[in-house]
C-alpha positions as CSV (number, residue, x, y, z in Angstrom):
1,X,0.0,0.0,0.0
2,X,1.0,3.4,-0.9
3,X,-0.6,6.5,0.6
4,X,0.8,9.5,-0.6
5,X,0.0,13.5,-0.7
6,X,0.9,17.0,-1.7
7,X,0.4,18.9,1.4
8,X,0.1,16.2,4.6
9,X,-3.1,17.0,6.7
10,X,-2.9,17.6,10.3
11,X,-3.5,14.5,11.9
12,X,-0.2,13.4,9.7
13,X,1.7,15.6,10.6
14,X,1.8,14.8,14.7
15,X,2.8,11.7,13.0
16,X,5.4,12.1,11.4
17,X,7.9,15.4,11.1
18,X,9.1,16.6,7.7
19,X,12.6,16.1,8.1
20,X,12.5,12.4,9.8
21,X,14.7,10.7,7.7
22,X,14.3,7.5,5.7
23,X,14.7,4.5,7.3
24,X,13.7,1.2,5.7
25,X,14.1,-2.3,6.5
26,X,16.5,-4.8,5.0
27,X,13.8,-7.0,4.1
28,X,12.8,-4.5,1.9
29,X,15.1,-5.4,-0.7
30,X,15.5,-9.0,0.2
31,X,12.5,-10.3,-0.4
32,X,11.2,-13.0,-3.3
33,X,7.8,-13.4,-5.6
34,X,7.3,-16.9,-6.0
35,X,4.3,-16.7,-7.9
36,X,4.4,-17.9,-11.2
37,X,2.9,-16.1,-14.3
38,X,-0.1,-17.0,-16.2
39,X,1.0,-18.4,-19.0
40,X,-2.8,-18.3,-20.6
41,X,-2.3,-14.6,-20.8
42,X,-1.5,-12.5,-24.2
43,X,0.7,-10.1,-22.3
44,X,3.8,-10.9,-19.9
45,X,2.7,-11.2,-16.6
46,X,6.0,-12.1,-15.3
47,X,6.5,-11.1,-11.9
48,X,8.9,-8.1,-10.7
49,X,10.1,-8.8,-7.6
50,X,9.6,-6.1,-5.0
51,X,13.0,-6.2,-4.1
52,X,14.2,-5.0,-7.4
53,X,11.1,-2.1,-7.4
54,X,12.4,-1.0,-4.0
55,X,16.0,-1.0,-4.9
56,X,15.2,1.2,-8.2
57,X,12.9,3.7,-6.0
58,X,15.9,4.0,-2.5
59,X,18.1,5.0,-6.1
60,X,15.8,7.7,-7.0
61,X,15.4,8.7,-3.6
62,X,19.0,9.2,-2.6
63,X,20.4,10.5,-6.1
64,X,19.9,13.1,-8.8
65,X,19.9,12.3,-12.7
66,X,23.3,13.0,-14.5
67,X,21.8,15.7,-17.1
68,X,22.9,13.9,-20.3
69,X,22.4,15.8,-23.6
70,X,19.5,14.6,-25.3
71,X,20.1,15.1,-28.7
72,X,24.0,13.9,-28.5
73,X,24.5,11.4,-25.6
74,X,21.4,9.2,-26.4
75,X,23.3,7.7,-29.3
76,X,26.2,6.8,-27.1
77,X,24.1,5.2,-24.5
78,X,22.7,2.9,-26.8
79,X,26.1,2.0,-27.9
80,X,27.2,0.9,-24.5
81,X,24.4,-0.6,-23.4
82,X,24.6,-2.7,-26.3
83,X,28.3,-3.3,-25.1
84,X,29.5,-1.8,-28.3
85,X,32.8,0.4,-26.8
86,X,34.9,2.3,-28.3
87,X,36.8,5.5,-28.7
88,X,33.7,7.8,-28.6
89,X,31.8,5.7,-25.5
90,X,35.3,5.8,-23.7
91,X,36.0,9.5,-24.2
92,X,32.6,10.1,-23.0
93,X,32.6,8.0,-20.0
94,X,35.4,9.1,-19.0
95,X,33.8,12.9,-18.9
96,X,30.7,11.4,-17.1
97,X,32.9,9.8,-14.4
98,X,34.9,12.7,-14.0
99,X,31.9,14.9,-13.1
100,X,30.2,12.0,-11.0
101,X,33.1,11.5,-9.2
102,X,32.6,15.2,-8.1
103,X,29.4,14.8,-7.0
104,X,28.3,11.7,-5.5
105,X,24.9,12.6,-5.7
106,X,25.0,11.7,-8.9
107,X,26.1,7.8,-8.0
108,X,24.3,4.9,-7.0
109,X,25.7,1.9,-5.5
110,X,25.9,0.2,-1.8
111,X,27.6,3.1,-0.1
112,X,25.4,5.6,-1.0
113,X,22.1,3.5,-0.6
114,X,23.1,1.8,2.3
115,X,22.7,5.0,4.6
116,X,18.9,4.5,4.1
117,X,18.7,0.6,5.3
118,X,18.5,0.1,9.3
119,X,21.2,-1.8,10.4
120,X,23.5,-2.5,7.2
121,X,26.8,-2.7,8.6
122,X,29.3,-1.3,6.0
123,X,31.1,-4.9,6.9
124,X,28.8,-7.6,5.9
125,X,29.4,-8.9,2.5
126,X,26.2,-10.4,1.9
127,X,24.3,-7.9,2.2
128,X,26.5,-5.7,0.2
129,X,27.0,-8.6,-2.1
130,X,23.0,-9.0,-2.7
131,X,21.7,-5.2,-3.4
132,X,25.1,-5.5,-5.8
133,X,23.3,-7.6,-7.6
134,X,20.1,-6.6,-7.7
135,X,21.4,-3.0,-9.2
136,X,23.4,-4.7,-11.7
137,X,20.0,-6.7,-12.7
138,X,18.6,-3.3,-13.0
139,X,21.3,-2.4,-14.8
140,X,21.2,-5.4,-17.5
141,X,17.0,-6.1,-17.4
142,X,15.8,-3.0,-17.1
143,X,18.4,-0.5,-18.2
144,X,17.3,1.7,-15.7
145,X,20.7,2.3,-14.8
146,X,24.2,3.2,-16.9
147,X,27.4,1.4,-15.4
148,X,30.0,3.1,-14.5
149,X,33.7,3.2,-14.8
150,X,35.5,2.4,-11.8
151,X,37.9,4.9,-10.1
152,X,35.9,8.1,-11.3
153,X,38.8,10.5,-9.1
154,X,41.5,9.3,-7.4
155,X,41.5,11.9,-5.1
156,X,37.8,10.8,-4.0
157,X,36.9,9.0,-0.8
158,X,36.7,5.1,-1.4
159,X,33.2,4.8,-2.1
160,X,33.0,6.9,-4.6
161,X,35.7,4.5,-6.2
162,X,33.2,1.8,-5.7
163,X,33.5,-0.7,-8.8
164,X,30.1,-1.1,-8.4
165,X,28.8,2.5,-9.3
166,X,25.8,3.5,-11.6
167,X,24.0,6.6,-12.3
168,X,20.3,6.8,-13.0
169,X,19.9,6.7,-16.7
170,X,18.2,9.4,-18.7
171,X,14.0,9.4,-19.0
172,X,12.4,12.8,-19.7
173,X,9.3,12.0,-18.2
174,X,10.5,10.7,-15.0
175,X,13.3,12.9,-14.3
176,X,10.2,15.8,-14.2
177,X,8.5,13.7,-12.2
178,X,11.1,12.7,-9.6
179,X,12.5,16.2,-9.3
180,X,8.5,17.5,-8.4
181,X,8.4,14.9,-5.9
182,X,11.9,16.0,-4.5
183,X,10.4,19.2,-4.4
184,X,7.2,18.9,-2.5
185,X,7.0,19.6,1.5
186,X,6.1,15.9,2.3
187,X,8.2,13.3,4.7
188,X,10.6,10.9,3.0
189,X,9.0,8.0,3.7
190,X,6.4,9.5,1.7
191,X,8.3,10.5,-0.7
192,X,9.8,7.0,-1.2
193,X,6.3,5.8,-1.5
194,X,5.8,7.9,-4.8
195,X,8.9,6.4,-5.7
196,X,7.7,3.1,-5.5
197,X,5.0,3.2,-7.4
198,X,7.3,5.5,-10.0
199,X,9.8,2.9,-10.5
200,X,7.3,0.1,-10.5
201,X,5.4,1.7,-13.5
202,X,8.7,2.1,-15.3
203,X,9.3,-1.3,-15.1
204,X,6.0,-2.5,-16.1
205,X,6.0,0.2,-19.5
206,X,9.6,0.0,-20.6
207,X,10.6,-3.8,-20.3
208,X,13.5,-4.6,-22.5
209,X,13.9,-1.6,-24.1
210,X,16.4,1.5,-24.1
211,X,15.3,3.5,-20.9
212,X,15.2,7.0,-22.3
213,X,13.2,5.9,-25.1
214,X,9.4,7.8,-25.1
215,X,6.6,8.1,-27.2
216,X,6.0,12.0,-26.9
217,X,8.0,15.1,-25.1
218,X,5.9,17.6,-26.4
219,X,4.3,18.4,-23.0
220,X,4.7,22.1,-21.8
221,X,3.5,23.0,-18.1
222,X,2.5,26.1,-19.8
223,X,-0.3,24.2,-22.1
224,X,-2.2,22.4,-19.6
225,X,-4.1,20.5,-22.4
226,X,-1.0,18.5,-23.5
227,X,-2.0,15.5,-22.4
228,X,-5.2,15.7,-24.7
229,X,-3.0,16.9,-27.3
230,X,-0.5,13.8,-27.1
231,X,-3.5,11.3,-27.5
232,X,-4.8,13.6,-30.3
233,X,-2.1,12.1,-32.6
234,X,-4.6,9.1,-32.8
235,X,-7.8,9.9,-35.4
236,X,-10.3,10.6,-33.0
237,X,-12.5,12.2,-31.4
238,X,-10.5,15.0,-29.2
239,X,-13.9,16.1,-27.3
240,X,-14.8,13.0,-25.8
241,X,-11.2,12.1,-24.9
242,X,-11.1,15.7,-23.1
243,X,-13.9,14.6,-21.2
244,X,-12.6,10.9,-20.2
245,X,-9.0,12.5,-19.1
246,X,-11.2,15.1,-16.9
247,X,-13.0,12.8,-14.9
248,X,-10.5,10.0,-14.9
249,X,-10.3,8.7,-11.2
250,X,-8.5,5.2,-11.6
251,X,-5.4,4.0,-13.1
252,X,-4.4,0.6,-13.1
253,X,-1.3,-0.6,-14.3
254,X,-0.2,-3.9,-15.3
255,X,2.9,-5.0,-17.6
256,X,2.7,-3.8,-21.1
257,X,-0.8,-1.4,-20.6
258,X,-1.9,1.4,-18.7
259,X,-6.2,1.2,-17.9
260,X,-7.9,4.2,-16.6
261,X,-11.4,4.6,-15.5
262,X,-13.9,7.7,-15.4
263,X,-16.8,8.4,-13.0
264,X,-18.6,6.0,-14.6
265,X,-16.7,3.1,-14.7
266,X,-15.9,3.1,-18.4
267,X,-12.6,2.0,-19.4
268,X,-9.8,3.5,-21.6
269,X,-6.7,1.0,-22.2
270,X,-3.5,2.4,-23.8
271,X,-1.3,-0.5,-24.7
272,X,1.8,1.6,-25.7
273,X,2.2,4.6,-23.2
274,X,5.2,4.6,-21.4
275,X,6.5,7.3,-18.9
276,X,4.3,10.1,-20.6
277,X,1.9,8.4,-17.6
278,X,3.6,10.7,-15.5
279,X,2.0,13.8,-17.6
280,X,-1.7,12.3,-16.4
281,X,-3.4,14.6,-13.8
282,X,-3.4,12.0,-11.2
283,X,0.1,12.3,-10.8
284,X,-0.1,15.9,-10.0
285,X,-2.2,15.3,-6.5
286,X,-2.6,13.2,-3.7
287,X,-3.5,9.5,-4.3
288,X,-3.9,6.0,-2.4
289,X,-2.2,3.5,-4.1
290,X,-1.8,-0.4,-3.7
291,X,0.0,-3.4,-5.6
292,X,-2.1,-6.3,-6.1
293,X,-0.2,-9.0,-6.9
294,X,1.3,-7.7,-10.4
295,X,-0.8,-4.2,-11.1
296,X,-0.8,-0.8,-9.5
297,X,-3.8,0.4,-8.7
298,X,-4.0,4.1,-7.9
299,X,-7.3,6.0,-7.0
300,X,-7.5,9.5,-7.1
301,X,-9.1,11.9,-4.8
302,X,-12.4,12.5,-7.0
303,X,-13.1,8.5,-6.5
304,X,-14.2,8.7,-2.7
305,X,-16.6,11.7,-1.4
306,X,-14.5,11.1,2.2
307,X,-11.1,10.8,0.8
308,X,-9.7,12.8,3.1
309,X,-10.8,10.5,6.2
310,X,-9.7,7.3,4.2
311,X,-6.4,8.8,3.4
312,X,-6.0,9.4,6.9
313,X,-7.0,6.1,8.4
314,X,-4.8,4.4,5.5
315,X,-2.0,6.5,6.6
316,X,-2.3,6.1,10.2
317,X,-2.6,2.0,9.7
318,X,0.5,2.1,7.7
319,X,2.6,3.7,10.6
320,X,1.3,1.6,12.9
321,X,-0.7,4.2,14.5
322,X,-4.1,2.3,14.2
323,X,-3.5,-1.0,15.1
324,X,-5.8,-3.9,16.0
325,X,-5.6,-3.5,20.3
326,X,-8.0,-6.5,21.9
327,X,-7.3,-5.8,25.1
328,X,-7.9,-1.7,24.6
329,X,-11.3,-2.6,23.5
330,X,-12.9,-3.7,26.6
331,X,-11.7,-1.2,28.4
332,X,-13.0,1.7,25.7
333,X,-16.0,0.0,26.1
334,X,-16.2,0.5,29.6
335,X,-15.3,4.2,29.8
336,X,-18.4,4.9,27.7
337,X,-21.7,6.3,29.2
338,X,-24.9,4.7,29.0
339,X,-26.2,6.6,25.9
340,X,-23.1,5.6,24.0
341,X,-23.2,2.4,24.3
342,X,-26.3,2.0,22.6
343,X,-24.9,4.1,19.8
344,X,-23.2,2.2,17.0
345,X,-21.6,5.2,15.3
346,X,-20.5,6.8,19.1
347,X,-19.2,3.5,20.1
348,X,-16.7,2.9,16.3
349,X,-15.5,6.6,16.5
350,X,-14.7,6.1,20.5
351,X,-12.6,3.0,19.6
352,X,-10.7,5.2,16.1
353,X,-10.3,8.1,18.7
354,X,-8.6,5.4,20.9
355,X,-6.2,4.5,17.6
356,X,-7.6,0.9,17.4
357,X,-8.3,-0.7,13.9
358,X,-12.2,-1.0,13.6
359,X,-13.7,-2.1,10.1
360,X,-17.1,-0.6,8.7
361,X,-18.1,-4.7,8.3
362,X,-17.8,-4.2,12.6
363,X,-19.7,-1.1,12.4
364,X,-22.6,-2.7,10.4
365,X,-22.8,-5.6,12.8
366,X,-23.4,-3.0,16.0
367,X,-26.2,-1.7,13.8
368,X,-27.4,-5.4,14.0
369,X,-26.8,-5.6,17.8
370,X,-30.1,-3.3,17.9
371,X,-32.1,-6.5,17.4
372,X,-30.4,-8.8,20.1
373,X,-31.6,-9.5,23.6
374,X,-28.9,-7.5,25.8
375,X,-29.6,-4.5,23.9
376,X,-33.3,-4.4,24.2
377,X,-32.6,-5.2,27.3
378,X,-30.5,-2.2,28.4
379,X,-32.5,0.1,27.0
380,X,-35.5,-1.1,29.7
381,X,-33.3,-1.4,32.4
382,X,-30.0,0.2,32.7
383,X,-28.7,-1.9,35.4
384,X,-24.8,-2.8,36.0
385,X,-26.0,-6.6,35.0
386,X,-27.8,-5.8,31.5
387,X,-25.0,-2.8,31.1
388,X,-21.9,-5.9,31.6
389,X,-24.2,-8.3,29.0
390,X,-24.1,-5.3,26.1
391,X,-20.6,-5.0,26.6
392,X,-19.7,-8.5,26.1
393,X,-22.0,-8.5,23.3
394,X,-19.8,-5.4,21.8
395,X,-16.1,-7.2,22.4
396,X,-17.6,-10.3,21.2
397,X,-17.8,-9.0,17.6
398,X,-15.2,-7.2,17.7
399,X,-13.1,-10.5,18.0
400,X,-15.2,-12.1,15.7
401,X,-14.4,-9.5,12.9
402,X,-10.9,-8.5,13.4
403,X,-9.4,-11.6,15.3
404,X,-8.4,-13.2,11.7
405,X,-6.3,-10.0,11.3
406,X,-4.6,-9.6,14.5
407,X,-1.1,-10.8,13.4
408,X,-1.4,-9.4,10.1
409,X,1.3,-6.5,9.0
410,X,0.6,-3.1,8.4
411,X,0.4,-2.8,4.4
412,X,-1.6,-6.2,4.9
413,X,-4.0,-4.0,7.4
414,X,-4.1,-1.6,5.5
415,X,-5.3,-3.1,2.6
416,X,-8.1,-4.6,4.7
417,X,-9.0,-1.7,5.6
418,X,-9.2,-0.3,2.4
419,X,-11.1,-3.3,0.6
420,X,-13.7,-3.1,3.1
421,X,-14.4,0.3,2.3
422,X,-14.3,-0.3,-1.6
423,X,-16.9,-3.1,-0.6
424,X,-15.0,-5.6,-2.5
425,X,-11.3,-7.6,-3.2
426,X,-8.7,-5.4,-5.0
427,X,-8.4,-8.7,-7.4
428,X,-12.2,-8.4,-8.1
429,X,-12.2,-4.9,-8.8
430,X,-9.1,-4.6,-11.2
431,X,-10.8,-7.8,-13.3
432,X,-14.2,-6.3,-13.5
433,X,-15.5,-6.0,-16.7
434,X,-16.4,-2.5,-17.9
435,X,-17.8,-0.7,-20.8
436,X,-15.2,1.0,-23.3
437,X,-15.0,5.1,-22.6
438,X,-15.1,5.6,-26.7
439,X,-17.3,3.0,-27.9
440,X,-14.7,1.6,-30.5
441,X,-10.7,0.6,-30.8
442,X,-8.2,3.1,-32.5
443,X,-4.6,1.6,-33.2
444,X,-2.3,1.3,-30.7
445,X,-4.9,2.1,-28.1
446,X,-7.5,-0.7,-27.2
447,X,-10.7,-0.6,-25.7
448,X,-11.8,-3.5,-23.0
């Protein structure tokens, strides 16, 4: 789950301060996908592993972009990620180590990530030895990354001289977007979550193919209608594709397609955009996001009336703020007054003001209570006896409904949380089938 926002709301703030710095655990970038790809399935569903799309996003986070020259350097990129060397691609790497090595924010390898990852000692091999690898997978599968030459100045401190060194390699798009997000006044852990989802999508749009390469860089934050203008190279028509882009409130992204959906539900699939995504309104505001096995799902703030209040729960479950607290909920219970008890609504917001996890499915079954014995019978007879009965009543269903998920983690509790609010699986909702936004398919863009 990713939560993410331009300007933090209050209850956010308290809990977390804008210069906290990034801390991330190991596991992070050392864990595995073991699912295996539906093999049924037209396009490659081959899973990225998490540890490679959190690797990618710690090197956006902790480095800057090398500004190559777009018209002159692309050429020589190709040539050496096809391992074509010569002359030209050793003069010129020899000019981009030379300013690297005077600015290590332009580098990325173990010593400069490792500052972000709790407890990596500078000593152990294996761990040093493993994110090695994973950057030179991005390097080789991806291209997300341009190897570097080893001793970039002599003079330099030893990690600079790292053998292992890359810079980010060039994407129009994404550079604009990274550098916005650099720019916003947001923690870094939320930053980073951008990130994720930022070097997820690349991987899922560029697979296998030089990483600067994109469609379209005709976009101009001066023409706000760019985006309309870009998918107005296709013969169609412009007015209802204004219309679809205005009240788009869904993206989902899965390898090799992009799939938004308007207000009402109609679908829009372009099977050949790349990082121009990053041009799409969406990007330009606060969003919830989640990965669902392989797709990103993000959901804008026009697809909830209360998106503020999820945002904030989702948030607060992801810090480990809201928690799932058994043995707090008795003794809420217990502090309330006699009116609030036989309240459903007083009785969910006393346990959220507490900071303990409570689905809407609980929230719904208090509504229920209404019908039972010990709450007719409190309502008679307000009695310490009847009053102990609707309490046990109360913590009984809490139990019931959130028992299953006490030992599950916070992006796992988070997701729970968020499903039951969408009233249905993230898996069911991505596979629904909807009604095409244009009525017809156009070339490179297809319409489910």
């Amino acid at each position: 789950m990713n939560v993410v926002c331009q300007n933090t709301a209050g209850d956010i703030k308290k809990l977390q301060g804008k210069n906290m710095p990034l801390e991330l655990e190991y596991k992070n970038f050392n864990g595995r996908n073991k699912k295996q790809p539906n093999k049924n399935l037209k396009i490659d569903q081959t899973p990225i592993l998490n540890s490679l799309v959190n690797t990618y996003a710690l090197s956006l986070f902790a480095s800057n972009f090398y500004e190559f020259d777009n018209e002159n350097d692309l050429t020589i990129l190709k040539k050496m990620v096809d391992k074509k060397r010569d002359r030209q691609t050793k003069k010129f790497m020899d000019e981009v180590s030379k300013v690297c090595g005077k600015d290590e924010d332009l580098i990325v390898n173990v010593p400069r990530l490792r500052g972000y990852i709790k407890n990596f000692d500078e000593k152990d091999r294996n761990k040093r030895k493993h994110i090695n690898a994973i950057l030179k997978k991005i390097y080789e599968e991806f291209f997300a990354l341009i190897k570097l030459d080893q001793n970039l100045l002599l003079s330099q401190k030893q990690h600079i001289n790292d053998k292992n060194s890359y810079a980010l390699a060039p994407n129009f798009h994404l550079e604009k977007h990274v550098k916005s997000l650099k720019n916003r006044l947001i923690s870094d852990d939320e930053k980073f979550t951008y990130m994720q989802d930022a070097a997820f999508i690349m991987m899922c749009l560029s697979p296998g193919d030089y990483f600067w390469k994109c469609r379209y860089t005709g976009f101009s934050s001066s023409q706000p209608d760019s985006m309309t203008l870009y998918l107005s190279s296709y013969d169609y028509d412009k007015v209802k594709v204004q219309r679809f882009l205005k009240y788009m409130n869904v993206l989902i992204i899965k390898r090799g397609f992009v799939m938004g959906l308007d207000r009402d539900d109609q679908a829009l699939v372009f099977s050949n955009m790349r990082s121009e995504i990053f041009e799409l309104e969406i990007f330009k505001d606060r969003y919830i996001s989640f990965r669902e096995d392989d797709s990103l799902v993000i959901f804008s703030p026009t697809f909830f009336r209360n998106f503020n209040r999820i945002y904030d729960e989702i948030w607060k479950i992801d810090q480990k703020v809201l928690k799932i607290e058994i043995t707090l909920v008795k003794k809420c219970l217990k502090s309330l007054d006699d009116s609030s008890l036989l309240d459903p609504e007083l009785i969910y917001k006393s346990l959220k003001d507490e900071n303990i996890f409570a689905l809407n499915k609980f929230k719904k079954e208090l509504n229920d209570l209404k019908n039972d014995l010990s709450y007719k019978k409190f309502e008679i007879n307000k009695d310490r006896y009847a009053r102990q009965w609707l309490i046990d009543d109360i913590y009984g269903l809490y139990l019931a409904t959130h028992t299953p998920f006490k030992y599950k983690n916070s992006k796992e509790l988070a997701k729970i949380y968020f499903e039951d609010v969408l009233g249905k699986s993230l898996n069911l909702f991505i596979d629904e089938k909807r009604s095409p936004a244009l009525g017809y398919r156009i070339d490179d863009i297809e319409l489910l």
